[in-house]
C-alpha positions, 0 to 999 in steps of 0.5 A, spaced: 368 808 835 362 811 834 362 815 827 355 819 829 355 828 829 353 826 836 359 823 838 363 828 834 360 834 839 361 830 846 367 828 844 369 836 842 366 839 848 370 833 853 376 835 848 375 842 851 374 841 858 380 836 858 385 841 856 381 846 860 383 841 866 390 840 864 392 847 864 389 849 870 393 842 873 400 843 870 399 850 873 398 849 880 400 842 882 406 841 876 409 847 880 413 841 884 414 836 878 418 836 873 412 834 868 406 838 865 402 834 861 400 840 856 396 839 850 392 832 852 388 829 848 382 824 851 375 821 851 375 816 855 368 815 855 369 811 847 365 804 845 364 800 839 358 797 841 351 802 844 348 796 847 355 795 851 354 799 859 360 804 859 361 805 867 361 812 870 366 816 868 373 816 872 375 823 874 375 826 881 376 834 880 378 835 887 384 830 885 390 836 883 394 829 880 388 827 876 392 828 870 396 823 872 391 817 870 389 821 864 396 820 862 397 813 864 390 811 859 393 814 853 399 810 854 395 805 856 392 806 850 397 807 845 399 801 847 394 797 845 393 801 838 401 800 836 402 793 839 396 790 841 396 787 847 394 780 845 399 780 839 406 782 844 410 780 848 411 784 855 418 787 852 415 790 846 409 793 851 414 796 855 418 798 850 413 802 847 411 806 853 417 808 854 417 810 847 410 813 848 411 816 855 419 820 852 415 822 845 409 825 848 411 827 855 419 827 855 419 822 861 426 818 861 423 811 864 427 807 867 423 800 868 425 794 865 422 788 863 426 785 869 424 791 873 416 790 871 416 782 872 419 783 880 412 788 880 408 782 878 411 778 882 409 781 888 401 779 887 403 772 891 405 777 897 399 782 895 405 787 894 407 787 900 413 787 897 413 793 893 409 797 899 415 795 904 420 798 900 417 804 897 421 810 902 415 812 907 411 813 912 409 807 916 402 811 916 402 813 908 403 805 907 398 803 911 394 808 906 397 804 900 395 798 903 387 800 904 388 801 897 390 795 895 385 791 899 378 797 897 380 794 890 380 786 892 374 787 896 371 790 891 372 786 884 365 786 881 367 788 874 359 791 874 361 795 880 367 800 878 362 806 880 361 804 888 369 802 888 371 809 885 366 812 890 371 808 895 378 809 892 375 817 894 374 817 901 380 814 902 383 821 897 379 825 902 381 821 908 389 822 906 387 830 905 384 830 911 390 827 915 394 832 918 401 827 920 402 826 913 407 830 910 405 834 903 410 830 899 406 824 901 399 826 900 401 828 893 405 820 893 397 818 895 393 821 890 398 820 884 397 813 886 390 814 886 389 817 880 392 811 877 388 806 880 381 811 879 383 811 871 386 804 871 381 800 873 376 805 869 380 802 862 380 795 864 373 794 867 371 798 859 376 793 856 373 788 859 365 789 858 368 790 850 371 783 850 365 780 853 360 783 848 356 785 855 350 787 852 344 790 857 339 787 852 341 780 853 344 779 860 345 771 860 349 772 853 353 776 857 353 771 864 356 766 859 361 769 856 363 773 863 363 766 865 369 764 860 374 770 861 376 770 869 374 778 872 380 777 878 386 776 872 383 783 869 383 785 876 390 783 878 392 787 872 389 793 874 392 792 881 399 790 878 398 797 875 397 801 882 403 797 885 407 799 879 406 807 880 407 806 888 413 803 886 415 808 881 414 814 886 420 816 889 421 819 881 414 823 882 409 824 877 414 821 871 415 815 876 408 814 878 405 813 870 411 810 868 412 805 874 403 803 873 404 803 865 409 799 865 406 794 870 399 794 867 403 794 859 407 788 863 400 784 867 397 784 860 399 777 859 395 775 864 388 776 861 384 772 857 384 775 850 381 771 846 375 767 848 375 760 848 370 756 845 
């Protein structure tokens, strides 16, 4: 984390646009959910290394649920800073969301490790499982669905801004769709949210663990090149699977159901570069 005045002051001005954001969010879309994010704290755009190619940032403002993949990173976060990823187990990270999402927000979760593991699972099947179960139209999971395949097709780690450029049109193409109820758009676009913000996390986590260095493209190829992108791909879609799975609880079920997932999936990585 930089320690620079410059640092501090953009820091200060995405603090104040972020709050500014949330208030107007919990005014005109958490009228329908029991959750409003008030007070939320974030930089997203954080980094320990200026040589490091920190992608473009997340956001979609035309997303009234954008705080939801805000939220979900803090967990996310909190997470990594309270347990670590590399030193737990999946039960110690699922507890501590669970813990951070009660403290932070008052949602009760009600995800297990047994409950997280079965979304996990369901990656044999590309969640077809999960998207079958989920209580809605056949149309809405189609959505889902080409949510699902936008994030495979698109599994570059050096191409996260055209895959949020697409995760986009598939928000205003939801929209725009008149046979869709508004209650299964608002599900869509929380989901969205999620996959926006979740991969925006991990594609940062990853180029940090890599070392990416723009000034150094073919140390970076080689240490890519011992840490598989699709397991941190699969984590990412795992979390997007975990808030459709979480969904019928609203707001509080879609960051618990994508934290939890995530927290959970996390064992697939590669932590440690090996030698």
């Amino acid at each position: 984390m930089f320690n620079s005045k410059t640092f501090q002051k953009i820091y200060k001005i995405q603090k104040m646009f972020v709050l500014l954001f949330v208030a107007i969010f919990s005014f005109n879309a958490c009228k329908q959910d029991s959750l409003k994010p008030e007070g939320l704290q974030m930089n997203e755009n954080q980094q320990s290394n200026e040589n490091v190619l920190i992608p473009c940032e997340p956001s979609n403002p035309n997303n009234p649920f954008d705080s939801v993949g805000i939220i979900h990173n803090l967990a996310l976060e909190d997470v990594n800073n309270s347990v670590s990823f590399n030193f737990s187990t999946i039960n110690q990270r699922i507890n501590r969301v669970n813990q951070f999402l009660y403290q932070q927000y008052g949602i009760n979760s009600s995800f297990t490790t047994a409950t997280i593991s079965s979304i996990i699972a369901d990656t044999s099947s590309n969640f077809n499982g999960i998207v079958g179960a989920a209580s809605v139209s056949n149309n809405l999971k189609n959505k889902i669905r080409s949510l699902f395949v936008l994030i495979k097709s698109n599994s570059s780690f050096n191409n996260y801004c055209n895959l949020k450029g697409g995760i986009i049109l598939l928000e205003e193409d939801v929209l725009g769709d008149t046979t869709l109820t508004l209650e299964e758009k608002n599900i869509f676009l929380r989901v969205s949210s999620v996959a926006r913000h979740t991969l925006y996390y991990w594609t940062t986590k990853y180029m940090l663990a890599t070392n990416y260095d723009v000034n150094n493209v073919q140390a970076s190829a080689n240490a890519r090149s011992k840490r598989p992108w699709w397991k941190w791909v699969v984590v990412g879609l795992c979390d997007v699977a975990g808030g459709v799975a979480g969904s019928g609880a609203g707001v509080a079920g879609v960051v618990a159901g994508a934290a939890g997932a995530s927290s959970g999936a996390a064992s697939l990585v590669d932590w440690v570069v090996p030698d």
